[in-house]
C-alpha positions in Angstrom: 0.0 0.0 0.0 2.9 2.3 0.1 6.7 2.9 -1.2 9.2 0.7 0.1 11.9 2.6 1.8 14.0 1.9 -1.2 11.9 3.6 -3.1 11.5 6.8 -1.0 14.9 6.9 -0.9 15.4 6.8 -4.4 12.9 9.8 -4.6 14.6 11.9 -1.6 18.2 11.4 -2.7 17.2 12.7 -6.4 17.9 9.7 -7.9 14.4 9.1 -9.3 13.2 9.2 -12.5 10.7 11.8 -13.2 7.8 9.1 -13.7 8.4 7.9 -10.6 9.1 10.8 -8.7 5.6 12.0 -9.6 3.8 9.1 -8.3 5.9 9.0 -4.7 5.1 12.9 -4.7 1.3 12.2 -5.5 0.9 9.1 -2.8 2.8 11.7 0.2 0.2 14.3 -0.9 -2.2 11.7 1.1 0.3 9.6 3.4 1.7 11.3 6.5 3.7 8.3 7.2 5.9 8.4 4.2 6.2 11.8 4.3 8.0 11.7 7.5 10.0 8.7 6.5 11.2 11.4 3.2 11.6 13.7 5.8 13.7 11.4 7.8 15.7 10.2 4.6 16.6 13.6 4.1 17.9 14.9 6.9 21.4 13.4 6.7 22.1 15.2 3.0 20.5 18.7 4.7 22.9 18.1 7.7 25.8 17.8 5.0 24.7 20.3 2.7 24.7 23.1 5.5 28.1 21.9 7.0 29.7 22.9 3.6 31.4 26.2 3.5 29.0 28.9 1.7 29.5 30.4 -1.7 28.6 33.3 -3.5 27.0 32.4 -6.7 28.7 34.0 -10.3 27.2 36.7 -11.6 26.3 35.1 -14.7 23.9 33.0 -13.0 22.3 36.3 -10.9 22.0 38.2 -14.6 20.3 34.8 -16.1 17.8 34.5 -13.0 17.4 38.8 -13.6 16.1 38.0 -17.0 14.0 35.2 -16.6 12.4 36.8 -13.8 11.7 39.8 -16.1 9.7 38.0 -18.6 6.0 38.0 -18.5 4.5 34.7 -16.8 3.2 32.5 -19.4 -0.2 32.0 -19.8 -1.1 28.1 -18.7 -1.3 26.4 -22.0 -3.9 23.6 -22.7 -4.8 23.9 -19.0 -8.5 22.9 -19.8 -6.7 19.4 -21.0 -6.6 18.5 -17.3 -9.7 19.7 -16.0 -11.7 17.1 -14.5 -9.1 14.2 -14.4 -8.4 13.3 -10.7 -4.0 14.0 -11.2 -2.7 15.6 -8.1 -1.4 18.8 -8.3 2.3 18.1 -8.5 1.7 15.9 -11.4 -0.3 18.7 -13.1 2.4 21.3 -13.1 5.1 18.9 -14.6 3.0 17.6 -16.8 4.3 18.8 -21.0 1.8 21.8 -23.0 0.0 18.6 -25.4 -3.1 17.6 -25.8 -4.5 14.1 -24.1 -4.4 10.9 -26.9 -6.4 8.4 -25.8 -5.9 4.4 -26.0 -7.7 1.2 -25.9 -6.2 -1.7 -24.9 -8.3 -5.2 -26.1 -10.9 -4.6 -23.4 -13.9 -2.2 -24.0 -14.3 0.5 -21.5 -10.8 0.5 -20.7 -8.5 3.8 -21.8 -4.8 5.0 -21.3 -2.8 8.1 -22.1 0.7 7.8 -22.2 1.4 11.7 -20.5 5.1 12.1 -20.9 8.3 9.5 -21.2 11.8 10.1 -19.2 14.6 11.3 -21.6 17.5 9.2 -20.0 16.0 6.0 -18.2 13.1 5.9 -21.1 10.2 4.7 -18.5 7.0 6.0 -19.3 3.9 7.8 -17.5 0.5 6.8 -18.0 -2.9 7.9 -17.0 -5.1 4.6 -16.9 -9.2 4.9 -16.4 -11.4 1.5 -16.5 -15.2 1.0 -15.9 -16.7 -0.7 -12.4 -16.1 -4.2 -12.0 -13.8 -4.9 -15.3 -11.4 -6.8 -15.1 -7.9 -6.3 -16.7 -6.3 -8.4 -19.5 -3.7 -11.1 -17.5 -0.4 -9.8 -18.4 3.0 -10.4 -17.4 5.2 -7.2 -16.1 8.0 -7.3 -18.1 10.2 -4.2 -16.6 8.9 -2.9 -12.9 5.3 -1.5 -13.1 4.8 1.0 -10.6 0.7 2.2 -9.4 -0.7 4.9 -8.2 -4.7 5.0 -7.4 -5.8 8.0 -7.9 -9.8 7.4 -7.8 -11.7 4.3 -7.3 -9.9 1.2 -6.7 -9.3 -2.1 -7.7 -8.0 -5.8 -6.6 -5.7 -8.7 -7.1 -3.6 -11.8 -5.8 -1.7 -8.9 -3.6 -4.7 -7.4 -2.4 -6.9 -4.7 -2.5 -5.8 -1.4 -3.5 -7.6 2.1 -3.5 -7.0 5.8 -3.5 -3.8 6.8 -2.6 -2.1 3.5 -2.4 0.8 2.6 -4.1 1.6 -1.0 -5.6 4.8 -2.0 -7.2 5.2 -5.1 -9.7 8.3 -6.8 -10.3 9.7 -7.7 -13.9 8.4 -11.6 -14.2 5.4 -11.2 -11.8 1.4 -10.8 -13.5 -1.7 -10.5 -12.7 -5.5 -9.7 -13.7 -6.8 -7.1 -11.6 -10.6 -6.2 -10.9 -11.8 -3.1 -10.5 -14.2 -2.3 -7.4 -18.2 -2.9 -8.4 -18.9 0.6 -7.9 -16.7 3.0 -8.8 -14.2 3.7 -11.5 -10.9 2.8 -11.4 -8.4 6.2 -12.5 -4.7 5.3 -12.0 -1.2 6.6 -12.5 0.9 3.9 -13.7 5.2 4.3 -14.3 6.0 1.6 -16.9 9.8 0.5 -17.6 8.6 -1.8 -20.4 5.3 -2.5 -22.2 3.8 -5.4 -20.2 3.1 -8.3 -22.2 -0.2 -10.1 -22.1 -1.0 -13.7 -22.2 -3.8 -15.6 -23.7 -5.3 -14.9 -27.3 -4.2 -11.2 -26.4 -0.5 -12.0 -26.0 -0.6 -13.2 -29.7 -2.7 -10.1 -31.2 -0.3 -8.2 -29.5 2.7 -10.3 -31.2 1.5 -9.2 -34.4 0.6 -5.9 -33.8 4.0 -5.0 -32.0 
Protein backbone atom coordinates (compact mmCIF):
# COMPACT_ATOMS: atom_id res chain seq x y z
CA UNK A 1 0.00 0.00 0.00
CA UNK A 2 2.89 2.28 0.11
CA UNK A 3 6.68 2.86 -1.23
CA UNK A 4 9.22 0.74 0.15
CA UNK A 5 11.89 2.60 1.77
CA UNK A 6 13.95 1.94 -1.23
CA UNK A 7 11.87 3.64 -3.08
CA UNK A 8 11.53 6.76 -1.03
CA UNK A 9 14.92 6.86 -0.88
CA UNK A 10 15.40 6.75 -4.39
CA UNK A 11 12.89 9.79 -4.60
CA UNK A 12 14.65 11.91 -1.64
CA UNK A 13 18.17 11.38 -2.72
CA UNK A 14 17.21 12.68 -6.36
CA UNK A 15 17.91 9.65 -7.92
CA UNK A 16 14.38 9.14 -9.30
CA UNK A 17 13.20 9.22 -12.52
CA UNK A 18 10.70 11.82 -13.25
CA UNK A 19 7.82 9.10 -13.71
CA UNK A 20 8.40 7.89 -10.63
CA UNK A 21 9.14 10.79 -8.70
CA UNK A 22 5.60 12.00 -9.62
CA UNK A 23 3.84 9.09 -8.33
CA UNK A 24 5.89 8.97 -4.68
CA UNK A 25 5.06 12.86 -4.67
CA UNK A 26 1.26 12.19 -5.48
CA UNK A 27 0.94 9.14 -2.79
CA UNK A 28 2.85 11.67 0.19
CA UNK A 29 0.23 14.34 -0.86
CA UNK A 30 -2.19 11.65 1.07
CA UNK A 31 0.33 9.59 3.36
CA UNK A 32 1.70 11.33 6.52
CA UNK A 33 3.72 8.29 7.22
CA UNK A 34 5.93 8.39 4.24
CA UNK A 35 6.19 11.77 4.30
CA UNK A 36 8.04 11.65 7.55
CA UNK A 37 10.03 8.71 6.46
CA UNK A 38 11.20 11.37 3.17
CA UNK A 39 11.61 13.74 5.85
CA UNK A 40 13.74 11.37 7.76
CA UNK A 41 15.75 10.18 4.59
CA UNK A 42 16.56 13.57 4.14
CA UNK A 43 17.86 14.88 6.93
CA UNK A 44 21.37 13.42 6.66
CA UNK A 45 22.14 15.20 3.04
CA UNK A 46 20.51 18.66 4.74
CA UNK A 47 22.90 18.08 7.72
CA UNK A 48 25.75 17.82 4.99
CA UNK A 49 24.74 20.34 2.73
CA UNK A 50 24.66 23.09 5.53
CA UNK A 51 28.15 21.89 7.01
CA UNK A 52 29.65 22.87 3.59
CA UNK A 53 31.42 26.24 3.46
CA UNK A 54 28.96 28.93 1.74
CA UNK A 55 29.54 30.38 -1.68
CA UNK A 56 28.60 33.34 -3.49
CA UNK A 57 27.04 32.42 -6.72
CA UNK A 58 28.68 33.99 -10.26
CA UNK A 59 27.24 36.74 -11.62
CA UNK A 60 26.28 35.10 -14.69
CA UNK A 61 23.90 33.01 -12.97
CA UNK A 62 22.34 36.31 -10.88
CA UNK A 63 21.96 38.18 -14.56
CA UNK A 64 20.30 34.78 -16.08
CA UNK A 65 17.76 34.46 -13.05
CA UNK A 66 17.40 38.83 -13.64
CA UNK A 67 16.11 37.99 -17.05
CA UNK A 68 14.02 35.19 -16.61
CA UNK A 69 12.38 36.75 -13.84
CA UNK A 70 11.75 39.82 -16.09
CA UNK A 71 9.71 38.04 -18.62
CA UNK A 72 6.03 38.00 -18.48
CA UNK A 73 4.55 34.70 -16.76
CA UNK A 74 3.24 32.52 -19.39
CA UNK A 75 -0.15 31.97 -19.78
CA UNK A 76 -1.12 28.14 -18.70
CA UNK A 77 -1.26 26.42 -22.00
CA UNK A 78 -3.93 23.56 -22.67
CA UNK A 79 -4.77 23.88 -19.04
CA UNK A 80 -8.50 22.94 -19.83
CA UNK A 81 -6.71 19.44 -21.00
CA UNK A 82 -6.59 18.50 -17.34
CA UNK A 83 -9.75 19.68 -15.99
CA UNK A 84 -11.73 17.06 -14.49
CA UNK A 85 -9.11 14.15 -14.41
CA UNK A 86 -8.44 13.34 -10.74
CA UNK A 87 -4.05 13.97 -11.17
CA UNK A 88 -2.70 15.60 -8.06
CA UNK A 89 -1.38 18.79 -8.32
CA UNK A 90 2.33 18.09 -8.51
CA UNK A 91 1.67 15.94 -11.36
CA UNK A 92 -0.33 18.69 -13.12
CA UNK A 93 2.38 21.27 -13.08
CA UNK A 94 5.10 18.90 -14.59
CA UNK A 95 3.03 17.64 -16.77
CA UNK A 96 4.29 18.76 -20.98
CA UNK A 97 1.83 21.75 -22.95
CA UNK A 98 -0.02 18.58 -25.36
CA UNK A 99 -3.12 17.65 -25.80
CA UNK A 100 -4.48 14.06 -24.08
CA UNK A 101 -4.41 10.92 -26.93
CA UNK A 102 -6.37 8.43 -25.77
CA UNK A 103 -5.94 4.41 -25.95
CA UNK A 104 -7.65 1.22 -25.94
CA UNK A 105 -6.16 -1.74 -24.90
CA UNK A 106 -8.27 -5.20 -26.06
CA UNK A 107 -10.91 -4.61 -23.40
CA UNK A 108 -13.93 -2.21 -24.04
CA UNK A 109 -14.26 0.49 -21.49
CA UNK A 110 -10.78 0.50 -20.69
CA UNK A 111 -8.49 3.79 -21.82
CA UNK A 112 -4.77 4.96 -21.30
CA UNK A 113 -2.83 8.05 -22.12
CA UNK A 114 0.73 7.84 -22.21
CA UNK A 115 1.36 11.68 -20.51
CA UNK A 116 5.14 12.14 -20.85
CA UNK A 117 8.26 9.55 -21.18
CA UNK A 118 11.79 10.09 -19.18
CA UNK A 119 14.57 11.28 -21.63
CA UNK A 120 17.48 9.23 -19.95
CA UNK A 121 15.96 6.03 -18.22
CA UNK A 122 13.08 5.90 -21.05
CA UNK A 123 10.18 4.72 -18.46
CA UNK A 124 7.04 6.01 -19.31
CA UNK A 125 3.91 7.78 -17.48
CA UNK A 126 0.48 6.82 -18.02
CA UNK A 127 -2.90 7.88 -17.03
CA UNK A 128 -5.11 4.65 -16.94
CA UNK A 129 -9.21 4.89 -16.44
CA UNK A 130 -11.39 1.46 -16.51
CA UNK A 131 -15.22 1.03 -15.90
CA UNK A 132 -16.66 -0.67 -12.39
CA UNK A 133 -16.11 -4.23 -11.99
CA UNK A 134 -13.77 -4.89 -15.25
CA UNK A 135 -11.43 -6.82 -15.07
CA UNK A 136 -7.89 -6.31 -16.71
CA UNK A 137 -6.34 -8.36 -19.46
CA UNK A 138 -3.70 -11.13 -17.49
CA UNK A 139 -0.41 -9.83 -18.41
CA UNK A 140 3.02 -10.37 -17.40
CA UNK A 141 5.17 -7.22 -16.11
CA UNK A 142 8.03 -7.34 -18.14
CA UNK A 143 10.20 -4.19 -16.63
CA UNK A 144 8.89 -2.90 -12.87
CA UNK A 145 5.25 -1.50 -13.07
CA UNK A 146 4.78 1.00 -10.59
CA UNK A 147 0.72 2.22 -9.39
CA UNK A 148 -0.68 4.87 -8.17
CA UNK A 149 -4.75 5.05 -7.40
CA UNK A 150 -5.80 8.03 -7.94
CA UNK A 151 -9.79 7.40 -7.82
CA UNK A 152 -11.74 4.34 -7.31
CA UNK A 153 -9.85 1.22 -6.68
CA UNK A 154 -9.33 -2.08 -7.74
CA UNK A 155 -8.04 -5.84 -6.57
CA UNK A 156 -5.67 -8.71 -7.15
CA UNK A 157 -3.57 -11.80 -5.77
CA UNK A 158 -1.68 -8.86 -3.62
CA UNK A 159 -4.73 -7.37 -2.38
CA UNK A 160 -6.90 -4.68 -2.47
CA UNK A 161 -5.79 -1.42 -3.50
CA UNK A 162 -7.59 2.14 -3.46
CA UNK A 163 -7.02 5.81 -3.49
CA UNK A 164 -3.79 6.80 -2.62
CA UNK A 165 -2.14 3.53 -2.35
CA UNK A 166 0.82 2.64 -4.09
CA UNK A 167 1.64 -0.99 -5.58
CA UNK A 168 4.80 -1.97 -7.16
CA UNK A 169 5.17 -5.05 -9.71
CA UNK A 170 8.34 -6.82 -10.34
CA UNK A 171 9.74 -7.74 -13.90
CA UNK A 172 8.41 -11.58 -14.17
CA UNK A 173 5.42 -11.19 -11.80
CA UNK A 174 1.38 -10.84 -13.49
CA UNK A 175 -1.72 -10.46 -12.71
CA UNK A 176 -5.47 -9.66 -13.68
CA UNK A 177 -6.79 -7.13 -11.61
CA UNK A 178 -10.59 -6.20 -10.94
CA UNK A 179 -11.83 -3.05 -10.53
CA UNK A 180 -14.18 -2.29 -7.42
CA UNK A 181 -18.21 -2.89 -8.38
CA UNK A 182 -18.92 0.65 -7.88
CA UNK A 183 -16.68 2.96 -8.80
CA UNK A 184 -14.17 3.71 -11.51
CA UNK A 185 -10.95 2.76 -11.43
CA UNK A 186 -8.36 6.22 -12.53
CA UNK A 187 -4.67 5.33 -11.99
CA UNK A 188 -1.19 6.61 -12.46
CA UNK A 189 0.87 3.95 -13.73
CA UNK A 190 5.15 4.27 -14.28
CA UNK A 191 5.99 1.63 -16.87
CA UNK A 192 9.83 0.48 -17.58
CA UNK A 193 8.56 -1.80 -20.43
CA UNK A 194 5.32 -2.48 -22.22
CA UNK A 195 3.83 -5.42 -20.20
CA UNK A 196 3.11 -8.31 -22.15
CA UNK A 197 -0.22 -10.10 -22.11
CA UNK A 198 -0.97 -13.68 -22.16
CA UNK A 199 -3.82 -15.61 -23.74
CA UNK A 200 -5.29 -14.94 -27.28
CA UNK A 201 -4.15 -11.22 -26.43
CA UNK A 202 -0.49 -11.98 -26.05
CA UNK A 203 -0.58 -13.21 -29.73
CA UNK A 204 -2.74 -10.08 -31.15
CA UNK A 205 -0.35 -8.21 -29.50
CA UNK A 206 2.73 -10.30 -31.21
CA UNK A 207 1.50 -9.22 -34.38
CA UNK A 208 0.59 -5.94 -33.81
CA UNK A 209 4.03 -5.02 -32.04
Amino acid sequence: MHPSEETLLTVASGYADQPLRLLVEGHLDRCGSCRSTVAELSMGGGAMLSSLRSEEAPDRIWQALKNRVALPPPSPPLASVYEGLPLPASVRQELPARPIHWRRAFMKGLRFAVLMRDSFTGSYLLLGHMPPRKVFPRHVHVGTEDVLVLAGGYEDERGCFEAGHFASYEPGSEHGPMTEPDEECWTLLRLEKPNRFLGWRGVLQSIFT
